[in-house]
PDB file of N, CA, C and O in Angstrom:
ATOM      1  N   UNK A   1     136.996 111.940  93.782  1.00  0.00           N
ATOM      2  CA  UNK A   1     136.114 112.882  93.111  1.00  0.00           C
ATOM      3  C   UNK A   1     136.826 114.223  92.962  1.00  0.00           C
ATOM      4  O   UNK A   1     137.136 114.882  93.954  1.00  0.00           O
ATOM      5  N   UNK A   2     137.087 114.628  91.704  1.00  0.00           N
ATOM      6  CA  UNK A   2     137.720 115.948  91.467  1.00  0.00           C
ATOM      7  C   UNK A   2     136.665 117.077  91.371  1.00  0.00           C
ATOM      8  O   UNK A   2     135.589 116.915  90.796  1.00  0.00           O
ATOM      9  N   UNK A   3     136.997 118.095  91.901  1.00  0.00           N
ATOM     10  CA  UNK A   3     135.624 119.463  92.285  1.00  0.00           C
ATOM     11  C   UNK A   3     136.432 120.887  91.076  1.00  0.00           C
ATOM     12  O   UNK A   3     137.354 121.673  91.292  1.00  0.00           O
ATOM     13  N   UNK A   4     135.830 120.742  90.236  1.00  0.00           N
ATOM     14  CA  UNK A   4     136.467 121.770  89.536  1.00  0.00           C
ATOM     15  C   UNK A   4     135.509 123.271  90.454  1.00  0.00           C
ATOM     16  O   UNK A   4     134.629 123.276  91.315  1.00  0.00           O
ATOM     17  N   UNK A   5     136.105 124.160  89.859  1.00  0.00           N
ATOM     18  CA  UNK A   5     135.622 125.823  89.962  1.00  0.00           C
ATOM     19  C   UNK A   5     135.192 126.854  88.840  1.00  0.00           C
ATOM     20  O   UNK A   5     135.982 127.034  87.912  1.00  0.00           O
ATOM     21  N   UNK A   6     134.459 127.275  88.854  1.00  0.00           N
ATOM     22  CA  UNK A   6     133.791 127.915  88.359  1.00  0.00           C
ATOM     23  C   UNK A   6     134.965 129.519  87.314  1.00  0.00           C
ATOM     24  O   UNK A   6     134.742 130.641  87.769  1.00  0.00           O
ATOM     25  N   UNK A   7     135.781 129.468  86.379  1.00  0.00           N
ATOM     26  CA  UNK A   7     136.572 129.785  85.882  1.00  0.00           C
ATOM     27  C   UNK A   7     136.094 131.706  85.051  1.00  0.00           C
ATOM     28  O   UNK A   7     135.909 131.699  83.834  1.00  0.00           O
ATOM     29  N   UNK A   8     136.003 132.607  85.536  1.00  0.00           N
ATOM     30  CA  UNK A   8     135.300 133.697  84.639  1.00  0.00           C
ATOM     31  C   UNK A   8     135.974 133.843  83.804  1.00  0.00           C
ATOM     32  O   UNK A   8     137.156 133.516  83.901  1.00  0.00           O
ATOM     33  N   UNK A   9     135.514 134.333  82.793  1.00  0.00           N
ATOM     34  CA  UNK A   9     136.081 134.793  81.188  1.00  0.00           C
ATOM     35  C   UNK A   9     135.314 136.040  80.701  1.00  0.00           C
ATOM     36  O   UNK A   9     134.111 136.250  80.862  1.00  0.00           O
ATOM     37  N   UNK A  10     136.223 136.845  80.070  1.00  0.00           N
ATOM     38  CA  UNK A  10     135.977 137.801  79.713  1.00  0.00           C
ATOM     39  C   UNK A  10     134.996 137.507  78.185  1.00  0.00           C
ATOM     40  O   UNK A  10     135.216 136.768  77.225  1.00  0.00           O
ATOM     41  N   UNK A  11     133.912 138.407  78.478  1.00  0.00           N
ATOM     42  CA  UNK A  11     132.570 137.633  77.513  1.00  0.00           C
ATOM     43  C   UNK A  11     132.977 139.714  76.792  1.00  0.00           C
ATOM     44  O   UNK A  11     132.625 140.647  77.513  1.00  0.00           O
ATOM     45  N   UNK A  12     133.618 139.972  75.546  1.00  0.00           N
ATOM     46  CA  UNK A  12     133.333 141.256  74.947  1.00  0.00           C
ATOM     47  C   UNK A  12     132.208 141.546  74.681  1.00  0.00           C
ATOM     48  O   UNK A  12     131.487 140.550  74.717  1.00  0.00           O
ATOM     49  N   UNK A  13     131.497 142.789  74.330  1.00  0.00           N
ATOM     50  CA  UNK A  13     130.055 143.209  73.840  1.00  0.00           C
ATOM     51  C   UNK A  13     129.935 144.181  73.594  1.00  0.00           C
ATOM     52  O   UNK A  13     130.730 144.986  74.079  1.00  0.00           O
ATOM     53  N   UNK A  14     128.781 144.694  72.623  1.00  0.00           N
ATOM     54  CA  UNK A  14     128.271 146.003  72.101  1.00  0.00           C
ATOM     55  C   UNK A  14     128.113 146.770  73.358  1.00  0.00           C
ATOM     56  O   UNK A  14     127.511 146.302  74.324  1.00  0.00           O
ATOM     57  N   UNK A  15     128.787 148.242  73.346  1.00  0.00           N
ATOM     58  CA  UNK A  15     128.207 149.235  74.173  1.00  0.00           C
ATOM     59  C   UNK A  15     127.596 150.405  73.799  1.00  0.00           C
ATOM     60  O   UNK A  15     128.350 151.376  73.744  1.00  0.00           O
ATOM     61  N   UNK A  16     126.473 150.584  73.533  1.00  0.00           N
ATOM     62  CA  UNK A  16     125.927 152.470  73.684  1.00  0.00           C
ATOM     63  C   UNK A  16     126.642 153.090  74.181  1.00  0.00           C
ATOM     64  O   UNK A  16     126.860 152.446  75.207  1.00  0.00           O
ATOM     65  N   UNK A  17     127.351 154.125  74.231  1.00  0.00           N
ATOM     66  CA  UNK A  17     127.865 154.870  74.606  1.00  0.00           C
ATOM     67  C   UNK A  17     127.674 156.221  74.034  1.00  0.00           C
ATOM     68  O   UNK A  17     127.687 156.554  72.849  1.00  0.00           O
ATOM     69  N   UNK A  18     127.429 157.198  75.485  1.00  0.00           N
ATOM     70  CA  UNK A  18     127.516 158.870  75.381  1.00  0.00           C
ATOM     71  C   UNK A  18     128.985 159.120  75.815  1.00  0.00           C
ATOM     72  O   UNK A  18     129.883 158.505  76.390  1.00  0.00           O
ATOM     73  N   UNK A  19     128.762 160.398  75.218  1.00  0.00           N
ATOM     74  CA  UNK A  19     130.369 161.270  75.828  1.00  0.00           C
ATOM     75  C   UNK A  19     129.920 162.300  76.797  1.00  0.00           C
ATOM     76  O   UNK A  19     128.917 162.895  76.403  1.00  0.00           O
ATOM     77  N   UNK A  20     130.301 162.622  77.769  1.00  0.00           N
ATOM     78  CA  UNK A  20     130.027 164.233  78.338  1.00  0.00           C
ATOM     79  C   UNK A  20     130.767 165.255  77.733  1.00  0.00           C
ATOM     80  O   UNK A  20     131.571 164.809  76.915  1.00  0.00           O
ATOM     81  N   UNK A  21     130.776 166.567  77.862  1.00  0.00           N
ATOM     82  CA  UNK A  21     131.504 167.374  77.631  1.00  0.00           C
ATOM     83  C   UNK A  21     132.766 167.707  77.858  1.00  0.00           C
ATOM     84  O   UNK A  21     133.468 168.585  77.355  1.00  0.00           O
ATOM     85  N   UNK A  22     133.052 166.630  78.955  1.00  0.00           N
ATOM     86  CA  UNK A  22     134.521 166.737  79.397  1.00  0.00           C
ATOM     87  C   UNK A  22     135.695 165.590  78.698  1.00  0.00           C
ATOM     88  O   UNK A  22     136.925 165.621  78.721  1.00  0.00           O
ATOM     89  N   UNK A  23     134.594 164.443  77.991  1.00  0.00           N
ATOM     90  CA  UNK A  23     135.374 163.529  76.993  1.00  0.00           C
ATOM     91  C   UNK A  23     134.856 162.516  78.008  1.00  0.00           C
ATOM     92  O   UNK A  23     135.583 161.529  77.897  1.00  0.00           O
ATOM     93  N   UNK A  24     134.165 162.357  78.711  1.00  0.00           N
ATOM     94  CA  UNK A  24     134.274 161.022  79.924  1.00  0.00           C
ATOM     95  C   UNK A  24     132.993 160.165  79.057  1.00  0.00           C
ATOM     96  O   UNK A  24     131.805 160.447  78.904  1.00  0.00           O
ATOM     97  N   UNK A  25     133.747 159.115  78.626  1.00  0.00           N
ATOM     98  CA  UNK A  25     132.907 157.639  78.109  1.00  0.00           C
ATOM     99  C   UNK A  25     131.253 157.441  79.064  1.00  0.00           C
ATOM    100  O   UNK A  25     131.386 157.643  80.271  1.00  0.00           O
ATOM    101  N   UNK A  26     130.306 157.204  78.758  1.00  0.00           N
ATOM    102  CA  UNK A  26     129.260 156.797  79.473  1.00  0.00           C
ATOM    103  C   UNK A  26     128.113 156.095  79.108  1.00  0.00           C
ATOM    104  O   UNK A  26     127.000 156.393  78.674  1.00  0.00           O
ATOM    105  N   UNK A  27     128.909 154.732  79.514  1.00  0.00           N
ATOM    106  CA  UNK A  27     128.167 153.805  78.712  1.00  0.00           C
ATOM    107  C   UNK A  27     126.352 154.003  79.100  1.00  0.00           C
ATOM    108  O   UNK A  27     125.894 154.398  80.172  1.00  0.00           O
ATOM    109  N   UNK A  28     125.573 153.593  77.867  1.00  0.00           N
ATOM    110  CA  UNK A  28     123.775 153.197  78.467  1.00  0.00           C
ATOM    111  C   UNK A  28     123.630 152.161  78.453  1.00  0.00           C
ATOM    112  O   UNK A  28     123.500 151.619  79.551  1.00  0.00           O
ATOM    113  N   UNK A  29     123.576 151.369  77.298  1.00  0.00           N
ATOM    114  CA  UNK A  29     123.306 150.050  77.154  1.00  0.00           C
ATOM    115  C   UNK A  29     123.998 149.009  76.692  1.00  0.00           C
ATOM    116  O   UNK A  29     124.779 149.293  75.785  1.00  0.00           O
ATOM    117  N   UNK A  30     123.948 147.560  77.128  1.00  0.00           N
ATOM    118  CA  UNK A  30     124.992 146.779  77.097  1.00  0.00           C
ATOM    119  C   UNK A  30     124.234 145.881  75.951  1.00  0.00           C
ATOM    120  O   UNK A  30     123.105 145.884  76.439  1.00  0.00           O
ATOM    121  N   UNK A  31     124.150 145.299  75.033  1.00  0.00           N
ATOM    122  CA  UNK A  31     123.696 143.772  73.942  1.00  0.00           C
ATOM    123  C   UNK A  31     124.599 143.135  74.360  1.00  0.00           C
ATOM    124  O   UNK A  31     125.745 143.543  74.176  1.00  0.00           O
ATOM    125  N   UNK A  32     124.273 141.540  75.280  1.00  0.00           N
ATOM    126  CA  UNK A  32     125.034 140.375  75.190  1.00  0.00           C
ATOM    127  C   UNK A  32     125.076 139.857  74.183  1.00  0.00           C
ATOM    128  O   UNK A  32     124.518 140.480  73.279  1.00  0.00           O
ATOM    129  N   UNK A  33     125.628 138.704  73.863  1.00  0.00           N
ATOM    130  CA  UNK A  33     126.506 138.152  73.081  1.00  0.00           C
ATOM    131  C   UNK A  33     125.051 137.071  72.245  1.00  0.00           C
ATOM    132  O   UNK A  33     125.183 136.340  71.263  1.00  0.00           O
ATOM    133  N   UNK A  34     123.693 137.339  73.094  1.00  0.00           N
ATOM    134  CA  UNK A  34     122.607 136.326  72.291  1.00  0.00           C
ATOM    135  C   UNK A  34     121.869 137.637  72.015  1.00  0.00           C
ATOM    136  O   UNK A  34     120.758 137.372  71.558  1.00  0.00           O
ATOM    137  N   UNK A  35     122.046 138.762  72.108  1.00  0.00           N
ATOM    138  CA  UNK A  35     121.790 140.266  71.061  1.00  0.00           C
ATOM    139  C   UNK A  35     120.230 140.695  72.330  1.00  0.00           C
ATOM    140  O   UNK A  35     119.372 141.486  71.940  1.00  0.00           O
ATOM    141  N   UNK A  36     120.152 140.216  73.377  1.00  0.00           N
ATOM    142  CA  UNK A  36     119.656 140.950  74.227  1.00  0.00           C
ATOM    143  C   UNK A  36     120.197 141.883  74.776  1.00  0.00           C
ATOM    144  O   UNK A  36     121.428 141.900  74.761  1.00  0.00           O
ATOM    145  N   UNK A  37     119.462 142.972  75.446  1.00  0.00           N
ATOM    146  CA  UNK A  37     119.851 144.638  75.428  1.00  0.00           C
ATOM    147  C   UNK A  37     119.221 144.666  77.298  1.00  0.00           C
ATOM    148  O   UNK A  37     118.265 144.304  77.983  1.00  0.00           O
ATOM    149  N   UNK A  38     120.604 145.395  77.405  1.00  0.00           N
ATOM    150  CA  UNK A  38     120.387 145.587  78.859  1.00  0.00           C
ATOM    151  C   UNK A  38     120.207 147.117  79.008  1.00  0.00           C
ATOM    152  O   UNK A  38     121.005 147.654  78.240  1.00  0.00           O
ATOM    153  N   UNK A  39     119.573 147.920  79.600  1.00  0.00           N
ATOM    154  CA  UNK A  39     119.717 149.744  79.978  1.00  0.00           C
ATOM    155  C   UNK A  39     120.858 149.685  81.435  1.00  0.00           C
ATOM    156  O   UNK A  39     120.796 149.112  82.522  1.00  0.00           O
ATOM    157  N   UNK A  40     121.500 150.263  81.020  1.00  0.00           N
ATOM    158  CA  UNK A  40     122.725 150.899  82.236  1.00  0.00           C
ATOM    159  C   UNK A  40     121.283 152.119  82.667  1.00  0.00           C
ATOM    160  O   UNK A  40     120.640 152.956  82.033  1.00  0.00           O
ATOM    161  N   UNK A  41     121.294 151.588  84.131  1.00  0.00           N
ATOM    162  CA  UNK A  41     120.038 152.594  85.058  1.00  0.00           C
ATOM    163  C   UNK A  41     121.275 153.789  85.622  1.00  0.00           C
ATOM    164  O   UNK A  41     121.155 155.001  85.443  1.00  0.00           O
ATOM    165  N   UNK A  42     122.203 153.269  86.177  1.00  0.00           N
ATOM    166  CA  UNK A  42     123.570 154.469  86.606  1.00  0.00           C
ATOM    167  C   UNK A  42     124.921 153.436  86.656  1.00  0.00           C
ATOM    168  O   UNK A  42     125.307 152.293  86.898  1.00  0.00           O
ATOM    169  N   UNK A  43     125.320 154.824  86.216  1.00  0.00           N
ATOM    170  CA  UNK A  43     127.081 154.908  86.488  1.00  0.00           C
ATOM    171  C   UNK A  43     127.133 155.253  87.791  1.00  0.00           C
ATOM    172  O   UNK A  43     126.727 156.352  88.169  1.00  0.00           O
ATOM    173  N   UNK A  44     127.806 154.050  88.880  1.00  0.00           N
ATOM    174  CA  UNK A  44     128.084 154.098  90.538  1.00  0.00           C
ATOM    175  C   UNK A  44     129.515 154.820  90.781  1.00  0.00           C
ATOM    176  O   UNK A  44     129.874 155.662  91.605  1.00  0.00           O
ATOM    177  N   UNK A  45     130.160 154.174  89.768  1.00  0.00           N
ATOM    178  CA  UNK A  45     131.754 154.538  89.783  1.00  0.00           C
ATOM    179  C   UNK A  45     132.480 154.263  88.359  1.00  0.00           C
ATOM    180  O   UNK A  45     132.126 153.482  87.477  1.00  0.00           O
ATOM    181  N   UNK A  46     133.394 154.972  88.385  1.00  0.00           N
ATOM    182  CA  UNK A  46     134.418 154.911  87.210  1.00  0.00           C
ATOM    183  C   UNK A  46     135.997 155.178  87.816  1.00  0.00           C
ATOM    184  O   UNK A  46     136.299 156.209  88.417  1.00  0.00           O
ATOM    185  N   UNK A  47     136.916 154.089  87.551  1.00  0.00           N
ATOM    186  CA  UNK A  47     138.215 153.770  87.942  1.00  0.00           C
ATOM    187  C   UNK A  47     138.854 153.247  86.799  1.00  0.00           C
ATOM    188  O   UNK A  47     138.314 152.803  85.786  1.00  0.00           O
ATOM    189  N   UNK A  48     140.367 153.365  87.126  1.00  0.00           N
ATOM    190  CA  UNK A  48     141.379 152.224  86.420  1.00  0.00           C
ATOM    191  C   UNK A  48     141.485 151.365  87.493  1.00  0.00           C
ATOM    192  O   UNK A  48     141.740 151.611  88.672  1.00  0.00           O
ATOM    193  N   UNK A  49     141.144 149.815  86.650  1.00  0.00           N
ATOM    194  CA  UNK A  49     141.297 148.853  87.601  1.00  0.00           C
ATOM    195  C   UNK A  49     141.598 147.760  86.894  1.00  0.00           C
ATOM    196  O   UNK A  49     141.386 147.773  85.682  1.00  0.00           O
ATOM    197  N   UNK A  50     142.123 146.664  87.496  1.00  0.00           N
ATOM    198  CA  UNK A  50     141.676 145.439  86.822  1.00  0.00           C
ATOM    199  C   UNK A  50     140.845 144.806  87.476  1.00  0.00           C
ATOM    200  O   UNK A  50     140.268 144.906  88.559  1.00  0.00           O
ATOM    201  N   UNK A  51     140.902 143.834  86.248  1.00  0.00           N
ATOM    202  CA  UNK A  51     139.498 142.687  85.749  1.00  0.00           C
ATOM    203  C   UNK A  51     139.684 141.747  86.939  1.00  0.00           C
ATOM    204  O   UNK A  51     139.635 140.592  86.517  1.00  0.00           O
ATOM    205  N   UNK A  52     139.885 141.787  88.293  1.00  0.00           N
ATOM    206  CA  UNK A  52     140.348 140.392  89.005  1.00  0.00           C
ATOM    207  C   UNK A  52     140.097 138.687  88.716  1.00  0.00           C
ATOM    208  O   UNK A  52     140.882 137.746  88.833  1.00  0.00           O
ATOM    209  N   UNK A  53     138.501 138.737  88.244  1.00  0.00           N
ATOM    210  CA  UNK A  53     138.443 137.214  87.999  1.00  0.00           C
ATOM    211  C   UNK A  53     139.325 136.929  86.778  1.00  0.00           C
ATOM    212  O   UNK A  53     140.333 136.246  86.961  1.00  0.00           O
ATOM    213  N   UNK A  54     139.020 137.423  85.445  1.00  0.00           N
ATOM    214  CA  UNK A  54     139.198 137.172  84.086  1.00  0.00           C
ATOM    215  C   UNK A  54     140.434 137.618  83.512  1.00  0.00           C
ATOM    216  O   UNK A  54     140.969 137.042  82.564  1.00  0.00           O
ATOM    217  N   UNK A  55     141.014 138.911  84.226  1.00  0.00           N
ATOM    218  CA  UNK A  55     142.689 139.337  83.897  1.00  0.00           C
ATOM    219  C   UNK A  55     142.135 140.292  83.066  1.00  0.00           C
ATOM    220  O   UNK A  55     140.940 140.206  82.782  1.00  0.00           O
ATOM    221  N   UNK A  56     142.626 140.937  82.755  1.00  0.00           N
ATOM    222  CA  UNK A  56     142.906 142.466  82.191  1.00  0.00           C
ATOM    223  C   UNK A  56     143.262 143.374  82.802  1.00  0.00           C
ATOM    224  O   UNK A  56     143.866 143.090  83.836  1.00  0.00           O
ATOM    225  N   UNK A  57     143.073 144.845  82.482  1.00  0.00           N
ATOM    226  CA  UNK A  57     143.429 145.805  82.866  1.00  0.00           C
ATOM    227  C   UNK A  57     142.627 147.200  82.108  1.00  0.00           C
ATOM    228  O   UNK A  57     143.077 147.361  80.973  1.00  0.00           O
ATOM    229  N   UNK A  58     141.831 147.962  82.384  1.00  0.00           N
ATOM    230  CA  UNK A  58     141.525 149.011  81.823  1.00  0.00           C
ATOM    231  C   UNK A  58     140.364 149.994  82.817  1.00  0.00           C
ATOM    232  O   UNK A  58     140.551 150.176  84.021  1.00  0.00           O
ATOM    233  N   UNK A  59     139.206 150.544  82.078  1.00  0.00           N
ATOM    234  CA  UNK A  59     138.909 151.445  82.839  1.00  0.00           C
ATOM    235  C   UNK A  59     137.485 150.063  83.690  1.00  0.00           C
ATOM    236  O   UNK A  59     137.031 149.099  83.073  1.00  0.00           O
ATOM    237  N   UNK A  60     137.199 150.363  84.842  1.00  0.00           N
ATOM    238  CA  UNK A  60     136.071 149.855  85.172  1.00  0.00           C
ATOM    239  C   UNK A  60     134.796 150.583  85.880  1.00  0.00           C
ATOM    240  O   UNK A  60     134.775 151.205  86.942  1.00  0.00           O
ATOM    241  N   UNK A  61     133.565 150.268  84.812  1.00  0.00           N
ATOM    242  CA  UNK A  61     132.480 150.980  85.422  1.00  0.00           C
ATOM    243  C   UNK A  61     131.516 150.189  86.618  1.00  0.00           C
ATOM    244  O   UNK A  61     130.812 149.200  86.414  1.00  0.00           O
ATOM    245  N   UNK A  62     131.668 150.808  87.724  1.00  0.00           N
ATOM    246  CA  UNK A  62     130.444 149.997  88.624  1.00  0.00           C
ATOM    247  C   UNK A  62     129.309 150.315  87.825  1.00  0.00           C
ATOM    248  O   UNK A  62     129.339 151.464  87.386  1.00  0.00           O
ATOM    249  N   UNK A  63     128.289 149.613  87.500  1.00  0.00           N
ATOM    250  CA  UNK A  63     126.992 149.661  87.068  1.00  0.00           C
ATOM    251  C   UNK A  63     126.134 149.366  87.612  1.00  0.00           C
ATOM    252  O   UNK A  63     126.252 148.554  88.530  1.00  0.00           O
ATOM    253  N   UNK A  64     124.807 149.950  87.243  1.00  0.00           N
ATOM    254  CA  UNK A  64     123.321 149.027  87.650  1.00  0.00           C
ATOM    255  C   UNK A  64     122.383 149.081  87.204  1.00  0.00           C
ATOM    256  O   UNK A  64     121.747 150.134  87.236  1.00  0.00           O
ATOM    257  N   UNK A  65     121.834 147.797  86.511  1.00  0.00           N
ATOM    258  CA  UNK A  65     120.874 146.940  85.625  1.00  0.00           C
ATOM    259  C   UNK A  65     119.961 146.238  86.394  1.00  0.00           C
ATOM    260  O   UNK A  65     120.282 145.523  87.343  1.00  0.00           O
ATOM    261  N   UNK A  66     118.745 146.439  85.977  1.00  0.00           N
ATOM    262  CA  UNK A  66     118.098 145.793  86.427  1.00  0.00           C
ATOM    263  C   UNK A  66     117.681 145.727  87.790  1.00  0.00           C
ATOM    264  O   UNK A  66     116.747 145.060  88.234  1.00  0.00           O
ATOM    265  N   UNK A  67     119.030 147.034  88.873  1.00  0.00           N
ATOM    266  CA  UNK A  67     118.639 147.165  89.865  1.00  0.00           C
ATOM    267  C   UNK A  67     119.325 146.247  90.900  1.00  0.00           C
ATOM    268  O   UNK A  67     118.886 145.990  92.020  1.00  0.00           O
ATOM    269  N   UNK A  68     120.683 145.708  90.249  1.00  0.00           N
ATOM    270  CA  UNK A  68     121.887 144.651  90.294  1.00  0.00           C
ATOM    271  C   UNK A  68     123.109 145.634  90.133  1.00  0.00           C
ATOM    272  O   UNK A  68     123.207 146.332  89.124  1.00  0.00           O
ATOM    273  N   UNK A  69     123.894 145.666  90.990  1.00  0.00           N
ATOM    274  CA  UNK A  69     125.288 146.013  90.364  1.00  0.00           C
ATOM    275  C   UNK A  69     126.302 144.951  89.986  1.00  0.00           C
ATOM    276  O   UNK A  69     126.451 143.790  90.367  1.00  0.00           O
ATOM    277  N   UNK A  70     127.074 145.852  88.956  1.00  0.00           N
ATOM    278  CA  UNK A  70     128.042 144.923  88.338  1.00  0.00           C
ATOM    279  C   UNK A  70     128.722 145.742  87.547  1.00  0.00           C
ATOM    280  O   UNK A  70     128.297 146.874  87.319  1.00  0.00           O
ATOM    281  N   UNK A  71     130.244 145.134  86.851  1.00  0.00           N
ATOM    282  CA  UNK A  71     131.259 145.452  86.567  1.00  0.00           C
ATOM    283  C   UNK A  71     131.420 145.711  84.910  1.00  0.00           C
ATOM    284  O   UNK A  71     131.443 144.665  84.261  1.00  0.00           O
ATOM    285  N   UNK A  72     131.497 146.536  84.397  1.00  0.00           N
ATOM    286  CA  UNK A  72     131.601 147.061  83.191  1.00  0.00           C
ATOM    287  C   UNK A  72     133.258 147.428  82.950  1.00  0.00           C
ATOM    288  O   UNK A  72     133.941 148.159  83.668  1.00  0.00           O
ATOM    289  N   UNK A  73     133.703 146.678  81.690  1.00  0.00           N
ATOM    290  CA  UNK A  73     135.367 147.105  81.783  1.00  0.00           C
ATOM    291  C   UNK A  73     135.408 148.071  80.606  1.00  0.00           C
ATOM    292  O   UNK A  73     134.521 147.876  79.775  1.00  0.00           O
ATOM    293  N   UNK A  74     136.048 148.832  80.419  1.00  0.00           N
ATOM    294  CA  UNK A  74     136.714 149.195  78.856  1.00  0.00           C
ATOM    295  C   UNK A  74     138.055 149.199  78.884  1.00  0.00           C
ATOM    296  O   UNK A  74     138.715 149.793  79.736  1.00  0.00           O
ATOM    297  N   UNK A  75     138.684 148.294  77.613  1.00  0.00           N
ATOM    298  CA  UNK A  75     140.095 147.355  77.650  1.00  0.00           C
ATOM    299  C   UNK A  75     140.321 148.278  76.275  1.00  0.00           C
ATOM    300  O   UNK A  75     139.597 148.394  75.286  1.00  0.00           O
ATOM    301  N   UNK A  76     141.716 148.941  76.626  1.00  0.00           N
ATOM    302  CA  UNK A  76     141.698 150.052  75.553  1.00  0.00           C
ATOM    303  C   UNK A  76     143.030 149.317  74.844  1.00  0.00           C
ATOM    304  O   UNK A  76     143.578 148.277  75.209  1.00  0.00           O
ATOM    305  N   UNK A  77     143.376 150.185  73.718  1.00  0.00           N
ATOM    306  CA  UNK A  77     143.742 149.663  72.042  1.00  0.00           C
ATOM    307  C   UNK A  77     145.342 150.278  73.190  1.00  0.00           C
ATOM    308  O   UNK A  77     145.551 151.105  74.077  1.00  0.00           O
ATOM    309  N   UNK A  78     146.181 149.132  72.340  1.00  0.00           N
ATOM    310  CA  UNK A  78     147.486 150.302  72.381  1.00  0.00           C
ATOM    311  C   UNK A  78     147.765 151.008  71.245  1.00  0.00           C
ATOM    312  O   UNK A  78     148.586 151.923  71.311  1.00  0.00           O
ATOM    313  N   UNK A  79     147.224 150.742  70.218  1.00  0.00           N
ATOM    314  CA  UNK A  79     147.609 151.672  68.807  1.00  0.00           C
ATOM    315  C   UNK A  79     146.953 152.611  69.494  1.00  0.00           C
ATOM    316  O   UNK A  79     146.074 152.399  70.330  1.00  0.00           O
ATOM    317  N   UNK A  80     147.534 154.057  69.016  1.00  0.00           N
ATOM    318  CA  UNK A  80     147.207 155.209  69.098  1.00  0.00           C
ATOM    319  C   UNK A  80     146.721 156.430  67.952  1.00  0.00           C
ATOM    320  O   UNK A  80     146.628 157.657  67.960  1.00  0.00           O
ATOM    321  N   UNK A  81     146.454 155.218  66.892  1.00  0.00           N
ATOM    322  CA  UNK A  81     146.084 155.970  65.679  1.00  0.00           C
ATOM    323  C   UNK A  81     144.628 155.398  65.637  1.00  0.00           C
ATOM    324  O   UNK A  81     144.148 154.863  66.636  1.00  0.00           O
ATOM    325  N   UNK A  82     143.843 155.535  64.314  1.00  0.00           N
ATOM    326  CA  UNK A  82     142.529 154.940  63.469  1.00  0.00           C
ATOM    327  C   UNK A  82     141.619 155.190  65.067  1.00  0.00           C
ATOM    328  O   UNK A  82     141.810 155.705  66.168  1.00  0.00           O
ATOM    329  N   UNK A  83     140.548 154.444  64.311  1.00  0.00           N
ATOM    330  CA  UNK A  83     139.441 154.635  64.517  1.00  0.00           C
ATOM    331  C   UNK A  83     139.073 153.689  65.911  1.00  0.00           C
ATOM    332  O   UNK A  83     138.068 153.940  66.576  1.00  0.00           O
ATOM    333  N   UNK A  84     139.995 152.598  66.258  1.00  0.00           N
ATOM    334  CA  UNK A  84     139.941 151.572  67.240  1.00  0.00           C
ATOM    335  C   UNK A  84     140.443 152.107  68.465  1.00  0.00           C
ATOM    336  O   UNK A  84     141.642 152.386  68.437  1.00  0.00           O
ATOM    337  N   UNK A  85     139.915 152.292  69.393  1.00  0.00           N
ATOM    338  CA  UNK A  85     140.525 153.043  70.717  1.00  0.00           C
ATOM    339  C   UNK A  85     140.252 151.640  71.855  1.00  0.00           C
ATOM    340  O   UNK A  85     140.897 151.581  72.902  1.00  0.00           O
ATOM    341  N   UNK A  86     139.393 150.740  71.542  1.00  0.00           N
ATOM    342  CA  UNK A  86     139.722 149.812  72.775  1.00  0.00           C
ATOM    343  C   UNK A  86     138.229 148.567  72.594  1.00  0.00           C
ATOM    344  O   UNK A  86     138.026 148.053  71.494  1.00  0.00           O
ATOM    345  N   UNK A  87     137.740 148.389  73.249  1.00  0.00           N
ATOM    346  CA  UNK A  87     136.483 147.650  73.512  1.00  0.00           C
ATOM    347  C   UNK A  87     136.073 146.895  74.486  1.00  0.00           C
ATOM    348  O   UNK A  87     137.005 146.235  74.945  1.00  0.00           O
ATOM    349  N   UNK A  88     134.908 146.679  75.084  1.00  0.00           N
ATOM    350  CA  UNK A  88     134.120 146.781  76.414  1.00  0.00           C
ATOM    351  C   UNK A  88     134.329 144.704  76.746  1.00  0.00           C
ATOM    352  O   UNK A  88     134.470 143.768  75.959  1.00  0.00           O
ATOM    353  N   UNK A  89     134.239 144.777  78.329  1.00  0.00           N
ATOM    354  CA  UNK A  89     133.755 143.356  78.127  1.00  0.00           C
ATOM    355  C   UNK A  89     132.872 143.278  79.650  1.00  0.00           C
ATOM    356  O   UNK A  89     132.602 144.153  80.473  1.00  0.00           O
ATOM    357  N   UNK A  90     132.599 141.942  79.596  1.00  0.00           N
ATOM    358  CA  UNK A  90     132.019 141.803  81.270  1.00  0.00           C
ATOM    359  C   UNK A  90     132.806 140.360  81.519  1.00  0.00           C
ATOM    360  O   UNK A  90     133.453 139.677  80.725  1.00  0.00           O
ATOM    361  N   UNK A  91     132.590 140.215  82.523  1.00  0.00           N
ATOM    362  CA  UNK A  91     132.921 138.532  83.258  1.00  0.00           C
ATOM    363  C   UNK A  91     132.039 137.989  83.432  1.00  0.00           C
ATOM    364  O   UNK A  91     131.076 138.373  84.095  1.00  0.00           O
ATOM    365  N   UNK A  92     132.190 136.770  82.769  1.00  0.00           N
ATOM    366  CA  UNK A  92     131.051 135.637  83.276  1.00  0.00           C
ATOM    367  C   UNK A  92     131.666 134.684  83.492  1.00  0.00           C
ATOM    368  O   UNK A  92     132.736 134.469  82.923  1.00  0.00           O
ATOM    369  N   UNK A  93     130.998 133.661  84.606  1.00  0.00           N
ATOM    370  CA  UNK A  93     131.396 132.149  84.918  1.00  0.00           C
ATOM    371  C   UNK A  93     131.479 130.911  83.714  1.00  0.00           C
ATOM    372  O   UNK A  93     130.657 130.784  82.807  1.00  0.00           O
ATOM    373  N   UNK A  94     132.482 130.180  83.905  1.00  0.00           N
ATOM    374  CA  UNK A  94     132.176 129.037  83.111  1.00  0.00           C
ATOM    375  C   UNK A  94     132.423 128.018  84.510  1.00  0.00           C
ATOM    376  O   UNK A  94     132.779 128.188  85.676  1.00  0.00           O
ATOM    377  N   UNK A  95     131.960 126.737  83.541  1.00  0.00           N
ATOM    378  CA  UNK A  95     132.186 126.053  84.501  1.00  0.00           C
ATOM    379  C   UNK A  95     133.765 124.998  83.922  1.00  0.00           C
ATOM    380  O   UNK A  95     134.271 124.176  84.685  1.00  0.00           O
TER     381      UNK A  95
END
């Protein structure tokens, strides 16, 4: 009997996002990928980190939804021109 594991993947998505006055990104609300809308209740933390399950590398927001924390990434552009500066994802399990 072979036991597979549970594999995360980086799932991208719409973010709301404010700016502060100092330029600092702050996301509100997240739309998954079936166009339900989550409210970001707070920003816990903001780091450069990586993605450990799914691989990447960019900024990561601790969050909390619903009264749950969890991991908010922003995976930024290497072009340094236009209008594209990067885009958000989360991790989810597959099986």
């Amino acid at each position: 009997m072979q036991t597979t594991t549970a594999k995360p993947i980086k799932v991208y998505v719409a973010v709301k996002t404010d700016f502060s006055e100092d330029g600092t990104m702050l996301p509100r609300e997240i739309t998954w990928e079936d166009g339900e809308k989550f409210t970001i209740e707070r920003i816990l933390d903001i780091r450069q980190a990586p993605a450990m399950k799914a691989g990447g590398q960019g900024d990561r927001y601790t969050i909390l939804i619903k009264g749950k924390q969890s991991y908010l990434f922003f995976e930024r552009s290497t072009n340094l021109t236009g209008n594209y500066i990067g885009r958000w994802f989360v991790e989810r399990k597959i099986a």
